[in-house]
C-alpha positions as CSV (number, residue, x, y, z in Angstrom):
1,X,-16.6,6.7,-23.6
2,X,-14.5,3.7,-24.5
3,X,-12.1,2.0,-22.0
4,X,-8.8,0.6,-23.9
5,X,-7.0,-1.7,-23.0
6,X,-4.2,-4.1,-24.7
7,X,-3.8,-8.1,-25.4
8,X,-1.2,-9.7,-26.8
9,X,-2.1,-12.8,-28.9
10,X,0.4,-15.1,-30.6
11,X,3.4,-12.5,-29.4
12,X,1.5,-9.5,-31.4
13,X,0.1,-6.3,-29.2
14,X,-4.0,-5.4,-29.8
15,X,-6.1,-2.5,-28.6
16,X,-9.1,-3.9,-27.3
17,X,-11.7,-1.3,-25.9
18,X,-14.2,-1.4,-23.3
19,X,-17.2,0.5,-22.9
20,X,-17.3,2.6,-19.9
21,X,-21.2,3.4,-20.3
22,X,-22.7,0.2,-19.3
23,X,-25.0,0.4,-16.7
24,X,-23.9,-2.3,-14.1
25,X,-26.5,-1.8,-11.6
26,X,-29.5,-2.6,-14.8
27,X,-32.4,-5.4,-13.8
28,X,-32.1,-7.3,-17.2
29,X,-29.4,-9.5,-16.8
30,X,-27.3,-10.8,-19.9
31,X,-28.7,-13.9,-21.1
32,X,-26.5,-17.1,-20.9
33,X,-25.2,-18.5,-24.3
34,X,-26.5,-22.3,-24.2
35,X,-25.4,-25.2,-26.6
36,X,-22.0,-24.1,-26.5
37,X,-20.2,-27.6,-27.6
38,X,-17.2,-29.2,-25.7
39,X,-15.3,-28.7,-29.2
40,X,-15.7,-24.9,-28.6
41,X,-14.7,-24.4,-24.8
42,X,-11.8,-26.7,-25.5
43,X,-10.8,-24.2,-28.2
44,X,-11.4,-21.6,-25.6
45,X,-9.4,-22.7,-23.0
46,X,-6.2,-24.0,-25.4
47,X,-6.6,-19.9,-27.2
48,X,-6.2,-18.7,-23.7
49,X,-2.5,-20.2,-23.0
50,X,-1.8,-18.3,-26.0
51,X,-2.6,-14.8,-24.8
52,X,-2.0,-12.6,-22.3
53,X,-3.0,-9.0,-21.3
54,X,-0.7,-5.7,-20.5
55,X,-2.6,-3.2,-18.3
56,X,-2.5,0.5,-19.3
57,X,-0.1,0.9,-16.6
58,X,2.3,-1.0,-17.8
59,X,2.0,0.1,-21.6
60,X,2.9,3.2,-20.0
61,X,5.6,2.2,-18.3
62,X,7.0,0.5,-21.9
63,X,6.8,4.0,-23.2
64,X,7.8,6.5,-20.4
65,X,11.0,4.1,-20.6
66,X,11.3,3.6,-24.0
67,X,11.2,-0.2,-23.3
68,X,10.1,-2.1,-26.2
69,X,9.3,-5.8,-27.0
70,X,8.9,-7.6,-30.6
71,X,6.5,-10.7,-31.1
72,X,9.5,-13.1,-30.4
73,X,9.4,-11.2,-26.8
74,X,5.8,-11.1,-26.6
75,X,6.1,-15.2,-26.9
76,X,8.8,-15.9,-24.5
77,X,6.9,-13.9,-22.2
78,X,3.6,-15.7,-22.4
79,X,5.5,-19.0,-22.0
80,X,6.7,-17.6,-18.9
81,X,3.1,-16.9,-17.6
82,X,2.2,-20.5,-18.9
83,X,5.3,-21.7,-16.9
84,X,4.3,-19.8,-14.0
85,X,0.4,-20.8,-14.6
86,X,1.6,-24.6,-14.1
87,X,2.8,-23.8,-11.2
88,X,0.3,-22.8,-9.6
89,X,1.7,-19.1,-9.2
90,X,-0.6,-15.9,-9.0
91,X,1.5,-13.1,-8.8
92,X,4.8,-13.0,-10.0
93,X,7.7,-10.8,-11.1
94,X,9.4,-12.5,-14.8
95,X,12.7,-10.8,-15.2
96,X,13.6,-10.2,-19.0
97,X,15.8,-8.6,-21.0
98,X,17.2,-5.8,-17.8
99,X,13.1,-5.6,-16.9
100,X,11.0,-6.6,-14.2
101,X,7.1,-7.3,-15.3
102,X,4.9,-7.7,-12.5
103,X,2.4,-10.0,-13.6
104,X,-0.9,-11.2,-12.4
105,X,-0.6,-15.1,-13.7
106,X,-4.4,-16.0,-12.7
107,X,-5.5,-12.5,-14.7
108,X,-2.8,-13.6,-17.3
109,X,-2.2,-9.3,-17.3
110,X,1.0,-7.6,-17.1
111,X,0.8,-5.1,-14.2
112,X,3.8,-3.1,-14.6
113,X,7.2,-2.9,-16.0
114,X,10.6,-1.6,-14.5
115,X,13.5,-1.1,-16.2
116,X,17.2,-2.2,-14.6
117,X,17.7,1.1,-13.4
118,X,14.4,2.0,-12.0
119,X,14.0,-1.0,-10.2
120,X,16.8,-0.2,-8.0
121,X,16.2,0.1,-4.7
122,X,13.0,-1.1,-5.1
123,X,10.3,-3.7,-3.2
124,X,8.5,-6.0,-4.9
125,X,5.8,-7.1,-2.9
126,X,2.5,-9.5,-3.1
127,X,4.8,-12.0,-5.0
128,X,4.6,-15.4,-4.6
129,X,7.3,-16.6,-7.0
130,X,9.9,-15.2,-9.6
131,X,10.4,-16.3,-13.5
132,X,13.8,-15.4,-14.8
133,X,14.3,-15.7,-18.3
């Protein structure tokens, strides 16, 4: 059984999937990778300001209320998580475009999204700061 979830890189959304099999509570442990080079976690760590996650909540939300984003979006949004990410925010709610997404900036993972309507009425709570764009 396969997990999926969703990443956005350079502004375009992929379906990544996960397997749900893997036995977590195994004796053999994953060997650590050795040798990796400085030139290679640098690369790492610069790809990761370039990327961000949406949950399966949240794709759900996109369609339940026929919300959609194009990779001009997709980029303005992960700027806003690298905004947020300097920071020093870990949750926060980046207003775009009429909708909410509640973010997780350390996960770099878009919890949920509300539309202007829906959000009406509505608490946001476990925020510690707000991006509007």
């Amino acid at each position: 059984m396969i997990r999926m979830g969703y990443r956005v890189v350079n502004g375009k959304l992929y379906q990544v999937g996960l397997p749900l099999d893997y036995d977590y509570n195994s004796s053999t442990k994953p060997q650590k990778k050795t040798g990796e080079s400085f030139a290679e976690v640098l690369k790492k760590s610069i790809n990761s300001k370039e990327q961000f996650a949406m949950s399966n909540h949240a794709v759900d939300r996109l369609t339940a209320r026929n919300i959609s984003f194009d990779e001009n979006d997709m980029k303005k949004i992960n700027d806003a998580i690298n905004k947020a990410e300097q920071k020093g925010c870990n949750e926060s709610v980046i207003f775009y475009k009429d909708t909410a997404l509640v973010t997780s900036i350390k996960n770099r993972t878009v919890i949920t999204v509300v539309d202007k309507d829906s959000a009406k009425g509505n608490i946001f709570t476990n925020i510690d700061s707000v991006v509007i764009l």
